[in-house]
C-alpha positions as CSV (number, residue, x, y, z in Angstrom):
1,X,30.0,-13.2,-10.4
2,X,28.0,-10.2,-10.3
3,X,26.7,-10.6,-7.2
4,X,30.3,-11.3,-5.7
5,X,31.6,-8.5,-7.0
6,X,28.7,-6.2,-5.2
7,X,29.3,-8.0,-2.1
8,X,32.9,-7.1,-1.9
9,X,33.0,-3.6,-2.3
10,X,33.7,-1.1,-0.2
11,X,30.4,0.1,-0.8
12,X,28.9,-2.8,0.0
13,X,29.2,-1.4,4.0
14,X,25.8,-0.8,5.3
15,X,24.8,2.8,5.5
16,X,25.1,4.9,8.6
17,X,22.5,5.8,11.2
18,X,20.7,9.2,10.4
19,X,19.8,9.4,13.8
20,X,21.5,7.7,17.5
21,X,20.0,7.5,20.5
22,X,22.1,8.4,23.8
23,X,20.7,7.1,27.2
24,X,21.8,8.0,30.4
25,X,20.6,8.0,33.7
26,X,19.8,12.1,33.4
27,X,17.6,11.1,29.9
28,X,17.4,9.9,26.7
29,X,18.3,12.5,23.6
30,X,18.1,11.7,19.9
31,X,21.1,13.1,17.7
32,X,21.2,13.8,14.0
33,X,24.3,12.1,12.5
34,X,25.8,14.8,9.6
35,X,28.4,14.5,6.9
36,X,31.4,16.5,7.5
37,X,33.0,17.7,3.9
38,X,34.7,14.4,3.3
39,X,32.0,13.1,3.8
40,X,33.1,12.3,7.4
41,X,29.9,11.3,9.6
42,X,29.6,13.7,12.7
43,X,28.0,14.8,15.9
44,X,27.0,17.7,17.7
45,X,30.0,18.4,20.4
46,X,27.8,20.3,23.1
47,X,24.8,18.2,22.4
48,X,26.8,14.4,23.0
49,X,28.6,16.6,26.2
50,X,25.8,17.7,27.9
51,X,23.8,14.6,27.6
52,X,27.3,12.5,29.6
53,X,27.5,15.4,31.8
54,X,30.7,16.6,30.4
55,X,31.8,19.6,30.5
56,X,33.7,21.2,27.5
57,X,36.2,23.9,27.5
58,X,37.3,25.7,24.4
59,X,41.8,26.8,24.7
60,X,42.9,28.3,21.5
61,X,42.8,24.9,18.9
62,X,42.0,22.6,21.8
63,X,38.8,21.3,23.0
64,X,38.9,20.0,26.4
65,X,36.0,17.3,27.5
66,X,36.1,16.1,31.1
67,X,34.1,12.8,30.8
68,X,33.8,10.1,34.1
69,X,37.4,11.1,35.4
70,X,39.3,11.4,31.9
71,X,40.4,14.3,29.8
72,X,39.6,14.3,26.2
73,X,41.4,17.0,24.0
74,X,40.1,17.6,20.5
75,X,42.8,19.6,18.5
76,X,40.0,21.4,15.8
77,X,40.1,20.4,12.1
78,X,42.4,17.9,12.3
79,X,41.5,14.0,13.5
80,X,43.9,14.1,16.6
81,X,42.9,13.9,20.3
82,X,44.9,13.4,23.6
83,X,44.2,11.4,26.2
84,X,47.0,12.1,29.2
85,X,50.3,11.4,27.8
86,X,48.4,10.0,24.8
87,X,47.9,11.4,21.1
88,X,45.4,9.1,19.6
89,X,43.8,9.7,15.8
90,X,40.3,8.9,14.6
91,X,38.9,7.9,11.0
92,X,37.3,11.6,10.7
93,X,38.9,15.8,11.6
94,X,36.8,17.6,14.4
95,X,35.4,20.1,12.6
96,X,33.9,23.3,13.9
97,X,31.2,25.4,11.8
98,X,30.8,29.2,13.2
99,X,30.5,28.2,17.1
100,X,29.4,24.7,16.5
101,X,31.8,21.7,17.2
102,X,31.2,18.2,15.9
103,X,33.0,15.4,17.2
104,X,33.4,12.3,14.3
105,X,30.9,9.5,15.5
106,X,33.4,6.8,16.1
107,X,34.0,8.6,19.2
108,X,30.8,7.9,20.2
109,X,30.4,3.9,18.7
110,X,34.3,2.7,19.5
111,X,36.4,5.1,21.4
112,X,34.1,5.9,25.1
113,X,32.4,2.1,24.9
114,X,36.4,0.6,24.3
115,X,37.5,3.4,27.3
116,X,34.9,3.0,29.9
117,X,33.8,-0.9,28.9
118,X,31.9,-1.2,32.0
119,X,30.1,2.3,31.8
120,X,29.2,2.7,28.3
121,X,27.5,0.3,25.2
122,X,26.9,0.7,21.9
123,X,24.4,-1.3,19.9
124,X,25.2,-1.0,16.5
125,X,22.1,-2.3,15.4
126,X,19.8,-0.3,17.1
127,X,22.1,2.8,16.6
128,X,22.1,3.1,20.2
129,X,24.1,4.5,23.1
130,X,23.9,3.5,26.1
131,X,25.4,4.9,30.0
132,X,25.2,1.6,32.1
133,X,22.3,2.3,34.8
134,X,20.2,3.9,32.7
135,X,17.6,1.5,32.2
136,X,18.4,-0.2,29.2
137,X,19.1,-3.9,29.2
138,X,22.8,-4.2,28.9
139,X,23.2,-8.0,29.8
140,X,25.7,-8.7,26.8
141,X,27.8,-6.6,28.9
142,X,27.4,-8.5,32.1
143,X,27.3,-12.2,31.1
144,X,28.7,-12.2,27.1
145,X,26.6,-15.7,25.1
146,X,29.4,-16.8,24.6
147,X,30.7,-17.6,27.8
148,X,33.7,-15.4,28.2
149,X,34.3,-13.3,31.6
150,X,33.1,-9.8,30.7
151,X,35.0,-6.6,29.6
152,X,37.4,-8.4,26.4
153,X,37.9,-6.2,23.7
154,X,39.7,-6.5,20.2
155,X,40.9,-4.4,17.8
156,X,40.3,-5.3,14.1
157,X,42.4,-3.7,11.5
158,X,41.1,-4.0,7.8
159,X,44.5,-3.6,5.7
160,X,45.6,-0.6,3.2
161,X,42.2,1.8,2.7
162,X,41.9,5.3,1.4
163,X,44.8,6.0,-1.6
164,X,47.0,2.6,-0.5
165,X,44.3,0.1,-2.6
166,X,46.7,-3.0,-1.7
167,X,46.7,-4.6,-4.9
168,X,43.7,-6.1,-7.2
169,X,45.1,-9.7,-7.9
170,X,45.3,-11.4,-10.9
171,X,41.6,-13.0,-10.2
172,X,39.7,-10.4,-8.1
173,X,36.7,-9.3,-10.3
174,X,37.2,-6.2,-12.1
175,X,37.8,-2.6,-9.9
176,X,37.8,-5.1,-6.5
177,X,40.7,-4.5,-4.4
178,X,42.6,-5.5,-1.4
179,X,41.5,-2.9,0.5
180,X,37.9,-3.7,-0.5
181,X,38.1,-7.3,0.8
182,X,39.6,-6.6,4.1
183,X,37.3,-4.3,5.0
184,X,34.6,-7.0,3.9
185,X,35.6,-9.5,5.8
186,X,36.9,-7.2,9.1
187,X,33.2,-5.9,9.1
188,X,31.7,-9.3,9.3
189,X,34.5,-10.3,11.8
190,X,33.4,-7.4,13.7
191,X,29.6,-8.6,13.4
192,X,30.8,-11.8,14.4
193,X,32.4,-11.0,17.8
194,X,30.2,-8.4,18.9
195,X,27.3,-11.3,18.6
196,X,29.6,-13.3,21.0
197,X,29.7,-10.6,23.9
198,X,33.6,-9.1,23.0
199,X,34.0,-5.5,22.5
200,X,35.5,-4.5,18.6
201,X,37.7,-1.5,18.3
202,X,38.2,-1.2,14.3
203,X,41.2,1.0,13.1
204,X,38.7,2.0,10.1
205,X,35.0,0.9,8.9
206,X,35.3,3.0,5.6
207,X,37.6,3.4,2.7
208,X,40.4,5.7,4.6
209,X,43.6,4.8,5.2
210,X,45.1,5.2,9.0
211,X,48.6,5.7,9.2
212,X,50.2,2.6,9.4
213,X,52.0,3.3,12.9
214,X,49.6,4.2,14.4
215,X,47.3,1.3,13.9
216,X,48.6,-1.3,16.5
217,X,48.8,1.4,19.3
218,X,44.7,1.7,19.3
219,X,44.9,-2.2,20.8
220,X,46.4,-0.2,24.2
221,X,45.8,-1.3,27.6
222,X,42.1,-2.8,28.0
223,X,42.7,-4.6,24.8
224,X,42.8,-8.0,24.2
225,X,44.2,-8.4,20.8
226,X,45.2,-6.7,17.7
227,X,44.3,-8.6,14.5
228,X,45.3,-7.3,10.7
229,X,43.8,-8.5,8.2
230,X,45.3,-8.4,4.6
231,X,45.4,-10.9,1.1
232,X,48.7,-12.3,-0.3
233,X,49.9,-12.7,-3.2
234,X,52.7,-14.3,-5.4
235,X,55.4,-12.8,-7.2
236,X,54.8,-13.5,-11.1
237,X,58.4,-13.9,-11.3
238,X,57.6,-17.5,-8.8
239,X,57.3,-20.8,-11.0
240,X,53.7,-21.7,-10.7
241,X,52.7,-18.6,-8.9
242,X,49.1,-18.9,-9.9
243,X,48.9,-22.6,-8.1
244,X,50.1,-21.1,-4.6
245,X,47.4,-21.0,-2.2
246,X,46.1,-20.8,1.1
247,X,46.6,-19.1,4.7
248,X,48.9,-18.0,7.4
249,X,49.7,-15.8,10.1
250,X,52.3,-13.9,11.3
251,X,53.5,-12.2,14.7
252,X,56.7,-10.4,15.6
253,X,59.7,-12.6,16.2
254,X,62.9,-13.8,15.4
255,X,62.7,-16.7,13.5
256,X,62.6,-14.6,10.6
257,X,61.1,-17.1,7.8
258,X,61.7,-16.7,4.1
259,X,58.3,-16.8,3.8
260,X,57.6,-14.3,6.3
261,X,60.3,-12.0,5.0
262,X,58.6,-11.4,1.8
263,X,55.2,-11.4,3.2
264,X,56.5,-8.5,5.4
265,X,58.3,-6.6,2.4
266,X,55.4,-6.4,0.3
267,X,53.1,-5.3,3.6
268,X,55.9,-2.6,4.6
269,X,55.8,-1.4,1.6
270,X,52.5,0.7,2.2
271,X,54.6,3.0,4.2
272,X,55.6,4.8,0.9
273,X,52.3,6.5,1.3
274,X,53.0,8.2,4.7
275,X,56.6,9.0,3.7
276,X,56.1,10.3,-0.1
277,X,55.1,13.3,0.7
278,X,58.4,14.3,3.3
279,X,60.9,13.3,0.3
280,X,62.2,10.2,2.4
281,X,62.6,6.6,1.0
282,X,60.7,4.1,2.1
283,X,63.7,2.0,3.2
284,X,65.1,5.5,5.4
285,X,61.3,5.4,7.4
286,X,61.5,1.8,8.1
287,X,65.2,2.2,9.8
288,X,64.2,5.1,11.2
289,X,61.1,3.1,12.7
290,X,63.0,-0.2,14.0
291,X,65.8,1.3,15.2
292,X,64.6,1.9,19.0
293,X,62.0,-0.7,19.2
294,X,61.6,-3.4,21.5
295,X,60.6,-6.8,20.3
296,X,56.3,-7.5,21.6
297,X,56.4,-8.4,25.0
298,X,53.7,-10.7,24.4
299,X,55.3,-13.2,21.8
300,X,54.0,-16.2,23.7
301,X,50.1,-14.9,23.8
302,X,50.1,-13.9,20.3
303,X,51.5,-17.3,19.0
304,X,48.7,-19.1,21.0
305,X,46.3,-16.9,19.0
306,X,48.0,-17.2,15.9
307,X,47.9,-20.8,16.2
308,X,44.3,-21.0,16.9
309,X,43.3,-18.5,14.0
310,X,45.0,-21.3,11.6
311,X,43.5,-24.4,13.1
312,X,39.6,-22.7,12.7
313,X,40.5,-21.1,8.9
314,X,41.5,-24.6,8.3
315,X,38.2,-25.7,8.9
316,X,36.6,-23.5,6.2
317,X,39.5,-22.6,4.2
318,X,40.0,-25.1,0.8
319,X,44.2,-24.0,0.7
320,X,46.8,-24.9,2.2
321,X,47.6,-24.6,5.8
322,X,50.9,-22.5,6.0
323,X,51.0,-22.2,9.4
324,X,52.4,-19.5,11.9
325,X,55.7,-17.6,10.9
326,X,57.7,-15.1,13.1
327,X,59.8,-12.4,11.4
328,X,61.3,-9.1,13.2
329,X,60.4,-6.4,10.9
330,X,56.8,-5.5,11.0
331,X,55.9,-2.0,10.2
332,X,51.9,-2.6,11.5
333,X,52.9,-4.7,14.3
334,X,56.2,-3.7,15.6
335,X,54.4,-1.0,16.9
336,X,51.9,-2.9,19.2
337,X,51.6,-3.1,22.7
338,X,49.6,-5.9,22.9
339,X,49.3,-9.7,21.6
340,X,48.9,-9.1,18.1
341,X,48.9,-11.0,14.8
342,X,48.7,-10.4,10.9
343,X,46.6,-13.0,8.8
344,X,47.6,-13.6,5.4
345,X,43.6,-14.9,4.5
346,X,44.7,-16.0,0.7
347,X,46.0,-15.7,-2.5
348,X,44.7,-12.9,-4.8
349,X,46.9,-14.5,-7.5
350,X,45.2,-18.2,-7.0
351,X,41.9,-18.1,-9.1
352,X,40.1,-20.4,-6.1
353,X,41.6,-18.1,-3.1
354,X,39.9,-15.3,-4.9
355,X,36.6,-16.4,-5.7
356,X,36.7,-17.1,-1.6
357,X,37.8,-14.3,-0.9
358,X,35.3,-12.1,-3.1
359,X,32.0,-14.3,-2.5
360,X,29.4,-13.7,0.5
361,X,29.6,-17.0,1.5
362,X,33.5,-16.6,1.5
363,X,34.0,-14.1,3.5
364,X,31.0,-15.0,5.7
365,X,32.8,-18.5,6.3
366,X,36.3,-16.1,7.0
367,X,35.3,-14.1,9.5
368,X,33.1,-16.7,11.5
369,X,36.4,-18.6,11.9
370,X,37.9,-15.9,12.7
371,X,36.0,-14.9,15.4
372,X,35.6,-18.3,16.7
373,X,39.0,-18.4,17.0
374,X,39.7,-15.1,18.9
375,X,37.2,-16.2,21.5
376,X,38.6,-19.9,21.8
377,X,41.8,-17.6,22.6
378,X,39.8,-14.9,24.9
379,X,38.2,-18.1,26.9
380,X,42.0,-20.0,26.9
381,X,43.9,-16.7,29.0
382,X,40.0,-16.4,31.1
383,X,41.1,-20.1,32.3
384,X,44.8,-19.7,32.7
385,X,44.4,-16.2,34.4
386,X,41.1,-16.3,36.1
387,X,40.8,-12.8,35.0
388,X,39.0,-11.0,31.9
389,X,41.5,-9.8,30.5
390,X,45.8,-10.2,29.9
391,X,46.0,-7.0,32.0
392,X,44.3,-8.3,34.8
393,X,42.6,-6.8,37.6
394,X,44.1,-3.4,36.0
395,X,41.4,-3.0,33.0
């Protein structure tokens, strides 16, 4: 039990890099990674320019990069940057120190290899970055082992973080929480698909919380599929609550399922956090939010994946197969652009969905089902397309 709860943790994320590696074609240049004051992880601005051949402007608040064709705008102290019409947020502020400008690392290990997919590559292993035509193998890149066309990419989104905890279920071990397991198990998922040659955009890889709307919109054109991952759980108020268990996923449609209806209550509700502070109700946001948006244009690609995530958790999964449910009213993935899907991996309120969920071997068994499933979907649209991707010859 010990040794579960350990595992589980947030903390239980491997450390960061002290040091990356950037090569390019004009060299190779070794970069101290630094803690910001939140403890943040960073990297010198003018030192990760240079070495692209970027060149970096300073306008007032704004930092402007010009990097292979695209603009990057850094607004100073905060975690915002524009790209075009674009206002994008990462895990970690910009943050300046007397002329000195650090730029949060997930720039460097998500954002450029997810932008330029066939120009950039980052090995998280080696804590190296790599511009393609510098030298360094990149055949992953090329020809992915697992037999996909190149360039896929998905974005994984680890539930709650930061001060929304989720909740800590009746069987979790003691100070485990939702938040903790997701980002356990998205992690490993991420592990997972990056060994099988598709790229892994994650919405957070620490204990933060992005804002909720903002979440889907980082799956944006060039991606594949947005996947959230988050743990159910029961009312107490249910007849045999405790005896409920299993898995299902949801995507954005009108059937609108009892089932689904609650699941999507209790998932909205972590919009309170982002709407607290303004003096508006939770309910006012969520109106607000659906009033003027369109229903996913891509309801038939993300049931195929939906349906595919179910069949390979069934293999490894001891609950119940629930199946795929549609509802309308999705605060996470009503904003998506892209296929995108919500798995409901257990029951924190089931004492045998919670050991799973908690245990190495659990969430190990998880996420490789997971990630067997997303490429089973990746290879399914490579056959019916011919191309690498849903956008086509576009990406």
């Amino acid at each position: 039990m010990i040794g579960a709860l350990l595992l589980a943790v947030a903390t239980a994320v491997a450390p960061p890099p002290a040091t990356i590696t950037i090569t390019t074609p004009r060299g190779e240049v070794r970069v101290a990674v630094e803690r910001g004051p939140e403890g943040g992880l960073l990297l010198p601005a003018n030192t990760v320019f240079q070495s692209l051949g970027a060149t970096v402007v300073r306008n007032g608040a704004w930092v402007e990069a010009a990097l292979a064709g695209v603009r990057f705008q850094f607004l100073d102290g905060t975690p915002y940057y524009r790209v075009g019409e674009e206002t994008l947020a990462l895990a970690t502020p910009i943050l300046s120190r007397g002329d000195s400008l650090f730029v949060p690392l997930q720039f460097m290990t998500e954002v450029l290899p997810a932008r330029f997919q066939q120009r950039y590559l980052y090995d998280s292993r080696r804590a190296a970055f790599f511009e393609v035509g510098s030298g360094d193998p990149v055949q992953s890149v090329a020809t992915p082992p697992s037999g996909l066309l190149p360039g896929h990419l998905v974005t994984i989104d680890p539930g709650h973080g930061g001060n929304d905890p989720g909740t800590s279920g009746r069987y979790f071990p003691k100070g485990v929480l939702e938040k903790n397991v997701t980002l356990a198990i998205g992690l490993k998922l991420r592990d997972e698909l990056e060994r099988r040659g598709v790229g892994v955009l994650m919405t957070r890889t620490k204990d933060v919380r992005p804002p909720l709307l903002e979440r889907a919109p980082m799956c944006s054109d060039g991606c594949d599929l947005f996947v959230s991952l988050h743990v159910d759980a029961m009312p107490s108020s249910r007849r045999n609550y405790r005896s409920i268990r299993g898995f299902h996923t949801f995507i954005i449609g009108e059937e609108n399922s009892a089932d689904a209806a609650r699941v999507a209550r209790m998932e909205n509700d972590a919009l309170r956090y982002e709407v607290e502070a303004s003096g508006v109700a939770s309910s006012s946001a969520l109106e607000f939010i659906f009033k003027d948006l369109q229903m996913n244009e891509f309801l038939h690609e993300s049931a195929d994946a939906a349906a595919m995530i179910q069949s390979h958790l069934a293999k490894v999964h001891g609950g119940e197969n629930k199946g795929v449910h549609q509802y309308n009213r999705w605060a996470v993935l009503n904003t998506a652009h892209r296929p995108a899907v919500l798995v409901e991996m257990g029951f924190r309120t089931n004492q045998q969905d919670a050991a799973f969920l908690t245990s190495e071997a659990g969430q190990r068994k998880i996420a490789g089902a997971l990630a067997d499933a997303i490429v089973e979907y990746l290879k399914d649209y490579d056959r019916k397309t011919g191309a690498a991707t849903i956008s086509g010859a576009g990406r």
